[in-house]
C-alpha positions as CSV (number, residue, x, y, z in Angstrom):
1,X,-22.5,-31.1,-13.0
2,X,-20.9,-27.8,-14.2
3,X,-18.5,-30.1,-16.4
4,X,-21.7,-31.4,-18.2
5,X,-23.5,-28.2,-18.2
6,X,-20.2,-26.5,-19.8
7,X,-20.0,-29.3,-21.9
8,X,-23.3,-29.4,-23.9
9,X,-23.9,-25.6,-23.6
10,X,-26.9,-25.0,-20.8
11,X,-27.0,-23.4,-17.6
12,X,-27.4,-25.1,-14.0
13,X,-28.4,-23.7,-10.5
14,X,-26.5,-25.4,-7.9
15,X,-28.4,-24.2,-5.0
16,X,-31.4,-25.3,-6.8
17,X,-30.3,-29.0,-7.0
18,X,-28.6,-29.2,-3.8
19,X,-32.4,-28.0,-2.1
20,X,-33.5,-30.7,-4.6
21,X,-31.7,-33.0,-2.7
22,X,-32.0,-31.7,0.6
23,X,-35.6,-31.8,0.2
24,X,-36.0,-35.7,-0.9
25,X,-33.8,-36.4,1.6
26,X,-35.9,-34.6,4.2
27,X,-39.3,-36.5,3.0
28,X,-37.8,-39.7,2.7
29,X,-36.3,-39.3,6.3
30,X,-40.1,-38.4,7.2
31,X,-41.5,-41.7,5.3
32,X,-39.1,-44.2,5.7
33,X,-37.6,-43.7,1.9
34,X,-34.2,-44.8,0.6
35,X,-31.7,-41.9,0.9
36,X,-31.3,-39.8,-2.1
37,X,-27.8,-39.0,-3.6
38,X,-26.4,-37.3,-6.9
39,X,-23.4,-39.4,-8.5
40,X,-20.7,-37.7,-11.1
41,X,-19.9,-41.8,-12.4
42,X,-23.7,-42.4,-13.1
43,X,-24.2,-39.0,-15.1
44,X,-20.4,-39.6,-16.5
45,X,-21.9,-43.2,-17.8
46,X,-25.5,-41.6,-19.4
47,X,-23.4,-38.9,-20.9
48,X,-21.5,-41.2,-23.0
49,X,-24.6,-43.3,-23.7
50,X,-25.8,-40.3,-25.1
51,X,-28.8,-40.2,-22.6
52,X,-30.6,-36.6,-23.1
53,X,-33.2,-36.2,-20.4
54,X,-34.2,-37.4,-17.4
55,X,-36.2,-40.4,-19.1
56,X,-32.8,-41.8,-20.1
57,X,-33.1,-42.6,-15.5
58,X,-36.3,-43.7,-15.6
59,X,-35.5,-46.5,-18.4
60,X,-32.5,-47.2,-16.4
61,X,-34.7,-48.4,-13.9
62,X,-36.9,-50.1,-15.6
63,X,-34.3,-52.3,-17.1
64,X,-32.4,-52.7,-13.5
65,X,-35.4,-54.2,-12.8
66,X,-36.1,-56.4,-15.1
67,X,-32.9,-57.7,-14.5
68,X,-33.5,-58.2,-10.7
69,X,-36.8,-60.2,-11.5
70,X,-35.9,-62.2,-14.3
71,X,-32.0,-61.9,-15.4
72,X,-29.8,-62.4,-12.3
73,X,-28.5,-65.8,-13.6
74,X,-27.0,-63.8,-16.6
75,X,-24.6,-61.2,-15.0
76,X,-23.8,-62.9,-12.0
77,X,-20.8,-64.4,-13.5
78,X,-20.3,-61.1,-14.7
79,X,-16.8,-60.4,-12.6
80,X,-17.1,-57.0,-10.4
81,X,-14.2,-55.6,-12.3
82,X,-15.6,-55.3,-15.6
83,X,-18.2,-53.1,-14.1
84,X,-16.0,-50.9,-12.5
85,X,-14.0,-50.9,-15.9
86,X,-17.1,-49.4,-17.5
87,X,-17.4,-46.4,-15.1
88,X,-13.8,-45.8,-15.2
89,X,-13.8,-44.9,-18.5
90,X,-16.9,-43.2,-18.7
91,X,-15.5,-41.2,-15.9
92,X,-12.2,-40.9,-17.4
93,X,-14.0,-38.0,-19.9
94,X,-14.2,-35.8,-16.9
95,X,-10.3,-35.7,-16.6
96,X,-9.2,-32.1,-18.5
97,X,-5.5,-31.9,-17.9
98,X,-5.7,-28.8,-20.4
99,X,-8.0,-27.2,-18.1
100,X,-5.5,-27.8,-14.9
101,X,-2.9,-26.5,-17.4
102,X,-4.5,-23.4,-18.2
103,X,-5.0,-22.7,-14.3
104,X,-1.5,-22.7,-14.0
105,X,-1.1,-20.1,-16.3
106,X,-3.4,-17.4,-14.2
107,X,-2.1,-19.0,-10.8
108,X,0.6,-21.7,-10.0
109,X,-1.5,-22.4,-6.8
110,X,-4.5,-22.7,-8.6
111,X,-3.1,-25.7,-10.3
112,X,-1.3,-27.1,-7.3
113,X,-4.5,-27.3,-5.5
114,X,-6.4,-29.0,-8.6
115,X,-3.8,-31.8,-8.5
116,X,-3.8,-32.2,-4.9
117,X,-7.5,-32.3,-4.9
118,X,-7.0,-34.9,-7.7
119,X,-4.4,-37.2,-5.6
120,X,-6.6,-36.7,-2.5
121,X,-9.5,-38.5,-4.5
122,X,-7.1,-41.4,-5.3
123,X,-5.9,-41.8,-2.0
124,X,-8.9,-40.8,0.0
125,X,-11.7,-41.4,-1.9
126,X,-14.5,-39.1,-2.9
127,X,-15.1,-37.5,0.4
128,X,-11.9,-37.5,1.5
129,X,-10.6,-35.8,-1.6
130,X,-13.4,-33.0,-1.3
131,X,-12.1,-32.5,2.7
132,X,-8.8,-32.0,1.5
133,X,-9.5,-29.8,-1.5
134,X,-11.5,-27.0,0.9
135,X,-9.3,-27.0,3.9
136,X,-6.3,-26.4,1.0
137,X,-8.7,-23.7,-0.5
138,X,-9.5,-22.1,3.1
139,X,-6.0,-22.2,3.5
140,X,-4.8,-20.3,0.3
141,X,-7.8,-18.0,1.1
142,X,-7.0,-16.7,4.2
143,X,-3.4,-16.8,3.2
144,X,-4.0,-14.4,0.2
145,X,-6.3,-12.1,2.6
146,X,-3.3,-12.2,5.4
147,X,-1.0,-11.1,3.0
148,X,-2.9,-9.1,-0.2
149,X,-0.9,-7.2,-2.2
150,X,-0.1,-3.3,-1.9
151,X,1.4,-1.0,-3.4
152,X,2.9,2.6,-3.4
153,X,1.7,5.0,-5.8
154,X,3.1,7.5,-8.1
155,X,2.1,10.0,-11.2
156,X,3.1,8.5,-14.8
157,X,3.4,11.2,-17.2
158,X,0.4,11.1,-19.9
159,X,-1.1,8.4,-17.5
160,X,-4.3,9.2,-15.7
161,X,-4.3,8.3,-12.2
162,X,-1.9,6.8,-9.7
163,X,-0.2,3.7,-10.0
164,X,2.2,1.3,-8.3
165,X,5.7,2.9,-9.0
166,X,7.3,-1.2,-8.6
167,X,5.2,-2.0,-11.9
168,X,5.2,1.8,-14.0
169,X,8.3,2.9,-15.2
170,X,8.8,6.6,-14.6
171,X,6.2,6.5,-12.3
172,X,7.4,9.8,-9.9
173,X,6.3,10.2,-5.8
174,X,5.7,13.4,-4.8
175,X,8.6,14.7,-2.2
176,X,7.3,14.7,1.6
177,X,4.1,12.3,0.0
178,X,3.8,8.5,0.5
179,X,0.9,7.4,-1.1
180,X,-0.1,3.5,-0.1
181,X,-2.6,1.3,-1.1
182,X,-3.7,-2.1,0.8
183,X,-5.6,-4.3,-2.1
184,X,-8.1,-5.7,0.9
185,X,-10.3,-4.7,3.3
186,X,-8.6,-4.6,6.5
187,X,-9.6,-6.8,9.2
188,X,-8.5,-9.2,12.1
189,X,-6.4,-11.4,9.9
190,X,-4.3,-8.6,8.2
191,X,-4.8,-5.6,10.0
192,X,-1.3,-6.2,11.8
193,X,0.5,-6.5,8.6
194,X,-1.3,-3.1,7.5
195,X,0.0,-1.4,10.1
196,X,3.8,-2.9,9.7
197,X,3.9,-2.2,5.9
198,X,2.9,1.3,6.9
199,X,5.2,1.8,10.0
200,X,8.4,0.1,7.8
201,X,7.2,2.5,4.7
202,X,6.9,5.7,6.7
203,X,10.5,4.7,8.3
204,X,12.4,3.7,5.3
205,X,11.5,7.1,3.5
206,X,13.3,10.4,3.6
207,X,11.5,13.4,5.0
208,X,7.5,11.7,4.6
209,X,4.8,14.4,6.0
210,X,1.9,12.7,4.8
211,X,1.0,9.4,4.1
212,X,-2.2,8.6,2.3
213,X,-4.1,5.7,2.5
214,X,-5.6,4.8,-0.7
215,X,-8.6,3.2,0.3
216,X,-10.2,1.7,-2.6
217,X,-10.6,-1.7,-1.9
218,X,-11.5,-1.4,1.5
219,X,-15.3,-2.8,1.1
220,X,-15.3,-3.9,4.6
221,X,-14.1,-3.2,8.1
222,X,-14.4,-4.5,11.7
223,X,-13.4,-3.2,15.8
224,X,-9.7,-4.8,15.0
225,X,-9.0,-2.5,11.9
226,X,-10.2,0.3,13.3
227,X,-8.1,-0.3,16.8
228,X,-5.2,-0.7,14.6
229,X,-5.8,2.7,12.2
230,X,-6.0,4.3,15.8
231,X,-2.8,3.0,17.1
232,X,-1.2,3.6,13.3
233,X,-2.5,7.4,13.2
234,X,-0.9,8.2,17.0
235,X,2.3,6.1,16.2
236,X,2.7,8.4,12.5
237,X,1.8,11.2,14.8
238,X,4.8,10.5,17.2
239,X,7.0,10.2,14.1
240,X,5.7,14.1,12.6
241,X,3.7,12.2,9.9
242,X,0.1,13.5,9.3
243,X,-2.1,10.2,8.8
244,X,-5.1,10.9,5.6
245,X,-7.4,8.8,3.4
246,X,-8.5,8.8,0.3
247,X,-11.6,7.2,-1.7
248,X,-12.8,5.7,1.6
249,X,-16.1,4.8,0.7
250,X,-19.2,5.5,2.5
251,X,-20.3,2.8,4.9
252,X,-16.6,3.0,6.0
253,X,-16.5,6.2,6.4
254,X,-19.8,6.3,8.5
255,X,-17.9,3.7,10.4
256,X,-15.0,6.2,11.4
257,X,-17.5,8.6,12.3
258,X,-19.4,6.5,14.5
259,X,-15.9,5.4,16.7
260,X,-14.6,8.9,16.4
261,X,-11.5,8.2,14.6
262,X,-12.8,10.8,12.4
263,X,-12.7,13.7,15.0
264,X,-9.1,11.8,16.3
265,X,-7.5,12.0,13.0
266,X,-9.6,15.4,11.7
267,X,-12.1,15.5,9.0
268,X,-9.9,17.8,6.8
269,X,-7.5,14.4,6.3
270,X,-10.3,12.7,4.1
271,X,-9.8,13.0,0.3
272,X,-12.3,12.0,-2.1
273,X,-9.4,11.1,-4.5
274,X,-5.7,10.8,-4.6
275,X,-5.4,13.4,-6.8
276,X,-7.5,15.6,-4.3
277,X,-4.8,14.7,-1.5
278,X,-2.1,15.2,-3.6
279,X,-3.0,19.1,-4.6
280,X,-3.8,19.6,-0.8
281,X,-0.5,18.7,0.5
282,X,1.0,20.8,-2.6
283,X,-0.8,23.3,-1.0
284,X,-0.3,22.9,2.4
285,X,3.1,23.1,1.3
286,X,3.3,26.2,-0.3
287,X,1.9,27.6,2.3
288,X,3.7,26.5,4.7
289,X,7.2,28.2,2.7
């Protein structure tokens, strides 16, 4: 319905005609009624008849009628093919191989899945298609979340802010400071990887003091990910490296309060910008000469 609604220019609410549905359904389970159902090759077939409204139905059914009562003897030579020729091309409008192409230009998986979803159609049918298109979207979803992409961060000269050093050039890391940022909340699927990327990042750089956690995109946190920020803060600890955060936002930080990791790690380690941890170790470092 989207492709339609895109098509001529107006707005649908897909929870709205799924209750729709839900709701006949419901009554006519209640009364005895047919089952109610939605069908892309009917509205594929009124599109290119140029029906407008929902009267363009009610006609529909008027003449099927008709044609039950008083016509049969005519179509029933009609071969079954030559019906299903007729929604196949109305149907065929649907197919927007520009629009697959254009997915593959913002992701290479996006389009993958749109052509698997295509072939699963063909080989499975409707239903079978739909299956396989959400378990390959579940899939690629929790694959992405597993694995998000991070980033260590640096100052660009005339650049405000911190950014990932592997995509500025001249980006510059401060000497004893590793800066880090995890593009996803952390939680039982990547919380693991969190900690390695850390643990391999702390070990793989010279003479690291602090490492800051550049919480940003961290909208969300559950018992695994703070287990694992426990466990991260006493193995950096083991290793002389003083665990902070920065632009941890609220709720989360409530959350580190309420299961103490606060107190463990010390409230002084919580930056309300990178910036803000960056002058601080400066300064703990001058004052440590």
């Amino acid at each position: 319905m989207r492709t339609f609604a895109q098509k001529h220019g107006y707005e649908i609410d897909a929870n709205r005609e799924l209750t729709a549905i839900g709701g006949a359904n419901l009554i006519g389970g209640l009364t005895g009624a047919f089952p109610i159902s939605s069908s892309n090759s009917r509205s594929a077939v009124n599109d290119s008849t140029g029906a407008k409204s929902q009267a363009a139905v009610l006609v529909a059914a008027v003449v099927v009628g008709i044609f039950l009562l008083f016509a049969m003897p005519l179509i029933e030579p009609l071969p079954t093919a030559a019906l299903g020729v007729i929604i196949v091309v109305a149907a065929a409008g649907l197919i927007n191989v520009h629009s697959i192409w254009r997915l593959r230009r913002v992701r290479s998986a996006e389009a993958a899945l749109a052509l698997v979803a295509f072939g699963g159609v063909l080989a499975f049918g409707v239903v079978g298609g739909v299956v396989v298109a959400i378990a390959l979207s579940i899939g690629i979803f929790l694959h992405r979340a597993a694995r998000p992409h991070d980033a260590v961060l640096g100052r660009v000269d005339d650049v405000d802010g911190y950014h990932d050093i592997a995509r500025w050039e001249g980006a510059e890391t401060v000497p004893g400071l590793l800066v880090y940022r995890f593009d996803a909340p952390p939680f039982f699927v990547n919380a693991a990887y969190l900690r390695q990327r850390v643990l391999a990042l702390a070990d793989g750089s010279e003479d690291v003091r602090w490492l800051v956690l550049n919480a940003e995109a961290w909208t969300y946190l559950d018992a695994t990910a703070i287990e694992v920020l426990t466990r991260l803060h006493v193995e950096l600890e083991q290793r002389g490296i003083a665990l902070c955060f920065a632009r941890l936002k609220g709720r989360q930080r409530e959350i580190f309060e309420e299961t103490g990791l606060t107190a463990r790690i010390g409230a002084d380690r919580f930056f309300p910008t990178v910036r803000a941890a960056t002058a601080a170790f400066e300064l703990a470092q001058t004052g440590d000469r």
